[in-house]
C-alpha positions as CSV (number, residue, x, y, z in Angstrom):
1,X,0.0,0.0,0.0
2,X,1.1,3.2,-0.8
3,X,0.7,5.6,2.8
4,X,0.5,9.0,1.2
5,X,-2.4,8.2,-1.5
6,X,-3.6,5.2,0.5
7,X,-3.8,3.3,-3.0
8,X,-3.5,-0.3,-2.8
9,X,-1.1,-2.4,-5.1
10,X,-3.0,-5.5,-4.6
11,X,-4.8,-6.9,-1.7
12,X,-6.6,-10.4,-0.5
13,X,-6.8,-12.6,2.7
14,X,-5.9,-16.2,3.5
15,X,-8.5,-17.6,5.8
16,X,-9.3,-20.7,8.0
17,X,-5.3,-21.1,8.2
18,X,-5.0,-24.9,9.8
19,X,-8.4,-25.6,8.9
20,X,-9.4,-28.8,7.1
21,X,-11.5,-26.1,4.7
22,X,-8.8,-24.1,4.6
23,X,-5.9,-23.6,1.7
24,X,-3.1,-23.5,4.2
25,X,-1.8,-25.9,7.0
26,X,-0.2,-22.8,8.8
27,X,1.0,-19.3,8.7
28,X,4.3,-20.1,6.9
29,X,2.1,-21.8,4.1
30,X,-0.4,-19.2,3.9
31,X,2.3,-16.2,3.3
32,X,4.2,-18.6,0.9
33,X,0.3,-19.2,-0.5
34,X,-0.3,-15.0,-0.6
35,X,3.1,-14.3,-1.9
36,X,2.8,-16.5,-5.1
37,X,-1.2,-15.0,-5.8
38,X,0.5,-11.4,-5.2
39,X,3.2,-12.8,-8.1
40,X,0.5,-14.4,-10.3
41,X,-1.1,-10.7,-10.1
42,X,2.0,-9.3,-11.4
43,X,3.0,-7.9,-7.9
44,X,6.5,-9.3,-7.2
45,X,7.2,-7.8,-3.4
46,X,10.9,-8.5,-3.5
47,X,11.3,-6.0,-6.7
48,X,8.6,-3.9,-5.7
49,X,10.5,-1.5,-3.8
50,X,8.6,-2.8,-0.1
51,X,9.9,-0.4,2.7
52,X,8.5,-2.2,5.9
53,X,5.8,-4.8,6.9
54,X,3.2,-3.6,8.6
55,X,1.9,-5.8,11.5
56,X,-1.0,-5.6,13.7
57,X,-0.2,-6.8,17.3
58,X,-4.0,-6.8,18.6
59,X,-2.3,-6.3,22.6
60,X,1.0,-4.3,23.3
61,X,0.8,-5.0,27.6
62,X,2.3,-1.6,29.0
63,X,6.0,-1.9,27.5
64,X,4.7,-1.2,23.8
65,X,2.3,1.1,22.4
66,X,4.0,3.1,19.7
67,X,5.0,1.4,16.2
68,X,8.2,-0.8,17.2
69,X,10.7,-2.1,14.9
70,X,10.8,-5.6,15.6
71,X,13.8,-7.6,15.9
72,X,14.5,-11.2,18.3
73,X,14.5,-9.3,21.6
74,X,11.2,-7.4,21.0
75,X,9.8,-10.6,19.5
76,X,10.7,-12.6,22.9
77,X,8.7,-9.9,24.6
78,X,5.7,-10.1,22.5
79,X,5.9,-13.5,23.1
80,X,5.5,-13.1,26.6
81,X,2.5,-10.6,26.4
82,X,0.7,-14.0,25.0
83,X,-0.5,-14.3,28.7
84,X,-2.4,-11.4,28.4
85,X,-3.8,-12.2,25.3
86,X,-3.6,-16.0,24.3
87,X,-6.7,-16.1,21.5
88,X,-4.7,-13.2,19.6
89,X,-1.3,-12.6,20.4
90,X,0.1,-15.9,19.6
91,X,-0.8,-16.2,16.3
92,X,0.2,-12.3,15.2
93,X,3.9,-13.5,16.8
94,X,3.9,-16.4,14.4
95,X,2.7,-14.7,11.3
96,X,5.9,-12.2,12.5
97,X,8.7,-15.1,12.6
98,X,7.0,-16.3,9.3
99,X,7.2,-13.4,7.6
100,X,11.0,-12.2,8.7
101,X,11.9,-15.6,7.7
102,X,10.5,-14.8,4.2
103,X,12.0,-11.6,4.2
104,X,14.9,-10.7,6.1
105,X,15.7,-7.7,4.5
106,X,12.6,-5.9,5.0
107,X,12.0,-3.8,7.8
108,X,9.3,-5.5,10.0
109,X,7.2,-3.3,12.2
110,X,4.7,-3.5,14.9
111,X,1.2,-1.7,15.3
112,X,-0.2,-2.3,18.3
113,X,-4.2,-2.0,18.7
114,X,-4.0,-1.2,22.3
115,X,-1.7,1.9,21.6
116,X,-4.2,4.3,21.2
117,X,-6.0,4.2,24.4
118,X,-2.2,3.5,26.8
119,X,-2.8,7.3,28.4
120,X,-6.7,6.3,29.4
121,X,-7.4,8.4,32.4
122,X,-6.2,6.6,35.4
123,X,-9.8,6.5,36.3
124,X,-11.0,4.7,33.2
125,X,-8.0,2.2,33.2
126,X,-8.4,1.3,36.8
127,X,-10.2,-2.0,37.6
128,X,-11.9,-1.8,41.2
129,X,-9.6,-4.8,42.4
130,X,-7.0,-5.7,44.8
131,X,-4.8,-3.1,44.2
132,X,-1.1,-4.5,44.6
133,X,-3.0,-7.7,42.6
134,X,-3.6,-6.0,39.8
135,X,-0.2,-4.3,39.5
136,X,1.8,-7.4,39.9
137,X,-0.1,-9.3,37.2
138,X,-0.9,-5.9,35.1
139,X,-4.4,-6.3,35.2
140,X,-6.2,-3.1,33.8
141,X,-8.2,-1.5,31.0
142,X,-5.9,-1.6,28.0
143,X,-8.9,-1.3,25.3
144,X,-8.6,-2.8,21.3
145,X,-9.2,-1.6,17.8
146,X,-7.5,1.4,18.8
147,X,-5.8,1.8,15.2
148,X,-9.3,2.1,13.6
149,X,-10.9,4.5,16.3
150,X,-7.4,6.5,15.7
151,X,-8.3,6.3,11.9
152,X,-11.8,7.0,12.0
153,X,-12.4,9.9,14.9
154,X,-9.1,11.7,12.3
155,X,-11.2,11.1,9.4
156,X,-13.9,12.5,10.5
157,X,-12.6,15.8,11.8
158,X,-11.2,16.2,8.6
159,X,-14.8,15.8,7.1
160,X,-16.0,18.4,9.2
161,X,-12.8,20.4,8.5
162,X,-12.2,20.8,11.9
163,X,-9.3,20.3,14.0
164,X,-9.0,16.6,16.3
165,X,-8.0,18.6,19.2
166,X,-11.1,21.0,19.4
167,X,-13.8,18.1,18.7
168,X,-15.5,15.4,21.2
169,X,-16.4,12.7,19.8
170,X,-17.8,8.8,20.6
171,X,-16.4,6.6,17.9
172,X,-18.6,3.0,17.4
173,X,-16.4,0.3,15.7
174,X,-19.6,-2.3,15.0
175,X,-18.4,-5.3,13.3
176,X,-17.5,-9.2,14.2
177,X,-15.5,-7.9,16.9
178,X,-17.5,-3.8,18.5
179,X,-16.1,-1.7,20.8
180,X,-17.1,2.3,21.6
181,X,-14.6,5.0,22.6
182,X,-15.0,8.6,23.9
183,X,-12.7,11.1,22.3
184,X,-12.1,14.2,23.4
185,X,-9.4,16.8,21.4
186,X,-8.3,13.9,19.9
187,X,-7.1,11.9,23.1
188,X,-9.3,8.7,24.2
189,X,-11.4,9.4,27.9
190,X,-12.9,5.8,27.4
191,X,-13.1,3.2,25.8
192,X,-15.7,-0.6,26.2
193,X,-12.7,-3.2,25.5
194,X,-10.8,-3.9,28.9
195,X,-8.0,-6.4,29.7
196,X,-9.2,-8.4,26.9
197,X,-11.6,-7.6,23.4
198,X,-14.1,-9.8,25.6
199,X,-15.3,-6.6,27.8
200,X,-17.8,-4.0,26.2
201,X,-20.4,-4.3,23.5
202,X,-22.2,-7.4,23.0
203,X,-19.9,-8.8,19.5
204,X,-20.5,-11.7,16.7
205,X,-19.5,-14.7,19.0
206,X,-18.3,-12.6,22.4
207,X,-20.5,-11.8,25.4
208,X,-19.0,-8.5,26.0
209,X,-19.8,-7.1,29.4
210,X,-21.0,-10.1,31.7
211,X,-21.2,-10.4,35.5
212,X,-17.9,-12.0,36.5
213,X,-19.6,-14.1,39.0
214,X,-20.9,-15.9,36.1
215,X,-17.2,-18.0,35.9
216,X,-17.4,-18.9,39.1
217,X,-21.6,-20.2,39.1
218,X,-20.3,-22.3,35.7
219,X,-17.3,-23.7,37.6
220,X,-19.0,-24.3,40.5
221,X,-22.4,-25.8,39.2
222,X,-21.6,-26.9,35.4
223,X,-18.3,-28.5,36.1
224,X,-16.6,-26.3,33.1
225,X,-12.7,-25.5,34.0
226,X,-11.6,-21.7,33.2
227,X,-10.5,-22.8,29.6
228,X,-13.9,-23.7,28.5
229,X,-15.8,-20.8,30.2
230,X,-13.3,-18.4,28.6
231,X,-13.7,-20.6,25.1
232,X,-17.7,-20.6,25.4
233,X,-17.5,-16.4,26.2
234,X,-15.4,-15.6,23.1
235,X,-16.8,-18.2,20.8
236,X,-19.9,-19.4,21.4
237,X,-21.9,-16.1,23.3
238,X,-22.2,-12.9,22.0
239,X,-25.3,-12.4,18.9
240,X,-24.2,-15.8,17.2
241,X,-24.7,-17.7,20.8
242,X,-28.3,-16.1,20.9
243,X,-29.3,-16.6,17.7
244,X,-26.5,-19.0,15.7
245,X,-25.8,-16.6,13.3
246,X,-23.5,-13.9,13.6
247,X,-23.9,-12.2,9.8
248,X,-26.8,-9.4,10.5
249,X,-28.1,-9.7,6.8
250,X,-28.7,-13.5,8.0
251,X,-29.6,-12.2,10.9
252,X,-32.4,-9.6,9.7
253,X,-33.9,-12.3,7.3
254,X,-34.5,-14.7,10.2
255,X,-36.2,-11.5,12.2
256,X,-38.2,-10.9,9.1
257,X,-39.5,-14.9,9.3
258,X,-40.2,-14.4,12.7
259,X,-37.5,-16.4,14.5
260,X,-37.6,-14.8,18.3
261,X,-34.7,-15.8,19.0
262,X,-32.7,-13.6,16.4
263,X,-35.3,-10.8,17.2
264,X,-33.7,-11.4,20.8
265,X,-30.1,-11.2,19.9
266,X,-30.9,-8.1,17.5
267,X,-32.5,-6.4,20.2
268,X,-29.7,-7.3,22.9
269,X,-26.9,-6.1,20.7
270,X,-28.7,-2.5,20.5
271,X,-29.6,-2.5,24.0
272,X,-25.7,-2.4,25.2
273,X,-25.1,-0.6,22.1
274,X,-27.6,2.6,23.8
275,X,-26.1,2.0,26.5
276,X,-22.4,3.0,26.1
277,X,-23.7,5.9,23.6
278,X,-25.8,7.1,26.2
279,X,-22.2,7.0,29.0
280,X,-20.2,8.3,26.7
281,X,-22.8,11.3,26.1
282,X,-22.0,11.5,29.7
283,X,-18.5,11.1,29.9
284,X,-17.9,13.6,27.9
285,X,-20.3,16.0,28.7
286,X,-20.7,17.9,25.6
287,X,-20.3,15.5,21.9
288,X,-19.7,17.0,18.7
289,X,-20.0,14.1,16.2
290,X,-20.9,10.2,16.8
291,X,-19.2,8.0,14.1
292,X,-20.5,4.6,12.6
293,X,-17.6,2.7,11.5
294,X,-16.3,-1.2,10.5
295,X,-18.8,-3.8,8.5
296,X,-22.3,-3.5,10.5
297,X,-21.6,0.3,11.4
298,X,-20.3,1.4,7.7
299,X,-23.6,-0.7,6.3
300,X,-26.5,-1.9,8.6
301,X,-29.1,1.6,8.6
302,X,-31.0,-0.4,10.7
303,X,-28.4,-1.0,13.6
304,X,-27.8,2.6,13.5
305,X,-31.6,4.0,13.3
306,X,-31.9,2.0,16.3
307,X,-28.9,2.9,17.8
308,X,-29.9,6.2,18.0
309,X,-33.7,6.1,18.0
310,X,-35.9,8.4,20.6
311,X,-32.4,10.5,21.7
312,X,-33.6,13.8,19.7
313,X,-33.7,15.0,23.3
314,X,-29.6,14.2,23.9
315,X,-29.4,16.1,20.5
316,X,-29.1,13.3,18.0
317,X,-31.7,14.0,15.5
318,X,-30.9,11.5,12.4
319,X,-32.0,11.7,8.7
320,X,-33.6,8.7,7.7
321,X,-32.9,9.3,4.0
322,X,-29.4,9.5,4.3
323,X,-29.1,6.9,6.7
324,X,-31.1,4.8,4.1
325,X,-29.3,5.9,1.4
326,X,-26.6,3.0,0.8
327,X,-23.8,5.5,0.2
328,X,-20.3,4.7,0.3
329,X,-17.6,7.1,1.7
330,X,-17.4,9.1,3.8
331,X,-21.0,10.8,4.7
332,X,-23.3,13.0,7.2
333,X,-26.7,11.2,8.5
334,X,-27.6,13.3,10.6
335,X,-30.3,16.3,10.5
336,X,-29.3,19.8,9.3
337,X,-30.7,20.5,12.7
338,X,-29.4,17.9,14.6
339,X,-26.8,19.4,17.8
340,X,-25.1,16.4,17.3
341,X,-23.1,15.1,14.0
342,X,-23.8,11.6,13.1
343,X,-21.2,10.4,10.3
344,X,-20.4,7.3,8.9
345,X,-16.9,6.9,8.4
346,X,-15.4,3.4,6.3
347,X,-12.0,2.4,8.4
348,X,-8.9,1.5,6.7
349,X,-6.3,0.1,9.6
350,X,-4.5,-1.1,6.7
351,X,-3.5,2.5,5.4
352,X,-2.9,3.7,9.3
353,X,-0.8,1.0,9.8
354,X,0.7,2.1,6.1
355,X,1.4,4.9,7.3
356,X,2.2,4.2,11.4
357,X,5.2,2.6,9.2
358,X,6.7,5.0,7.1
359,X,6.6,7.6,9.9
360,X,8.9,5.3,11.9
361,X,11.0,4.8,8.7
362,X,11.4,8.6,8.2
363,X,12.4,9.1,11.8
């Protein structure tokens, strides 16, 4: 990717890696796999004049949250920081080795998600724990997709034309994976993610929030160990464990048969989801501009109508033709007349981390 123009040379994904479905056994295979479709398209990566590798390390611990060139020490380390984040960090460290081994004279960098939100407010990054407990094992609030609501709340000030620092803003990242962040002058108050992407919004196959006591009752009276509470929580819960279906244009055509039980999980996801808009409202105390962003919030109108519907009072006054519309880009949804902007705003974490990179490269 180029950073400045954002344009893509070529693009694609390698899915289900280790999967019987799937084309590759592991990661090694699958960048071997990527690397001769990028060649059949004509894109040869060792001649293309490639500065860096971008890659995004969904949890940085405390020790990283700028963009890191990585070599064998800071490898080791992220290695470690797997106990903080076993579903996500282990396989981002072996995509890593892969690719240096693939090319070892590129520059290889690291883009953490957690980065964005490492200054949270002491009181927003503080668990209500044991106190020396939580410091010995780091335990707090690092919050996750941080690249994108970087991205996104930049974008949109730019659509307005006004500066980061002299807008507020709550940023919704709604897609497999959702998370909400307050922004204020371009610095994060809040944010739903916590220790792990489990915390916040209700997500495709993740409970989000969930009464901790809840491990203990399923230890205690369903005989599951930690490993398969934790497994069920991630992968099994969230609008797919309601419903079994985690794609909301599957998920709106059962609603429109009259299966309750997708009506359910629809209505639950929008519940939480009016109910970090409405703290953050709070949090911040005055809002400029709410942003829709990522796969449900860039193209489900309905999700955000109802996100939003019946809060004309908090000054979110949406325009349901624009909201309807199906546009692409960039866009305003909101009333003429409404005291609070509501945008939708495509991400791109690619092109940050694009250009995360070459800033690091220019010094």
């Amino acid at each position: 990717m180029e950073p400045d123009s954002g344009e893509p040379l070529s693009g694609g994904v390698v899915g289900e890696i280790g999967e019987p479905s799937g084309r590759a056994a592991d990661h090694e295979e699958a960048l071997r796999l990527a690397f001769h479709q990028l060649a059949e398209d004509g894109v040869d990566l060792k001649s293309s004049g490639l500065l860096a590798v971008g890659h995004r390390v969904v949890h940085g611990g405390q020790t990283f949250y700028r963009p890191t060139l990585l070599d064998d020490g800071v490898v080791a380390e992220l290695e470690k920081l797997s106990e903080l984040a076993p579903l996500h960090n282990p396989p981002a460290v072996q995509g890593i080795k892969v690719a240096r081994k693939l090319l070892p004279d590129t520059a290889h960098i690291a883009v953490f998600d957690t980065a964005f939100f490492h200054h949270l407010p002491a009181a927003a990054a503080t668990y209500a724990m044991d106190r020396e407990l939580a410091q010995r094992y780091r335990v707090r609030r690092y919050g996750f997709h941080g690249t994108s609501h970087r991205y996104v709340s930049e974008q949109a000030a730019a659509f307005l034309k006004r500066p980061p620092d002299g807008l507020n803003q709550i940023v919704l990242h709604l897609g497999n994976g959702a998370s909400a962040s307050a922004i204020a002058g371009g610095r994060p108050l809040d944010t739903s993610m916590g220790l792990t992407p489990l915390e916040g919004l209700v997500m495709g196959t993740r409970s989000g929030d969930i009464d901790p006591g809840v491990v203990s009752y399923l230890w205690r009276t369903a005989n599951m160990d930690v490993e398969a509470i934790e497994s069920m929580l991630n992968n099994r819960s969230g609008v797919w464990g309601l419903a079994g279906e985690r794609d909301f244009r599957k998920l709106h055509a059962m609603i429109e048969s009259g299966d309750s039980s997708a009506k359910l999980a629809y209505d639950v996801f929008v519940h939480r989801l009016r109910k970090y808009i409405g703290a953050y409202l709070a949090v911040l105390g005055h809002t400029d501009v709410i942003t829709f962003t990522a796969g449900i919030g860039e193209n489900d109108a309905a999700v955000r109508r109802d996100a939003v519907a019946g809060l004309e009072e908090l000054g979110i006054v949406l325009d349901d033709g624009l909201n309807e519309s199906g546009s692409k880009g960039v866009r305003r949804i909101s009333a003429d007349d409404s005291p609070i902007t509501v945008l939708v705003v495509p991400t791109n974490e690619e092109l940050a981390i694009a250009r995360d990179c070459a800033a690091l490269l220019a010094g």
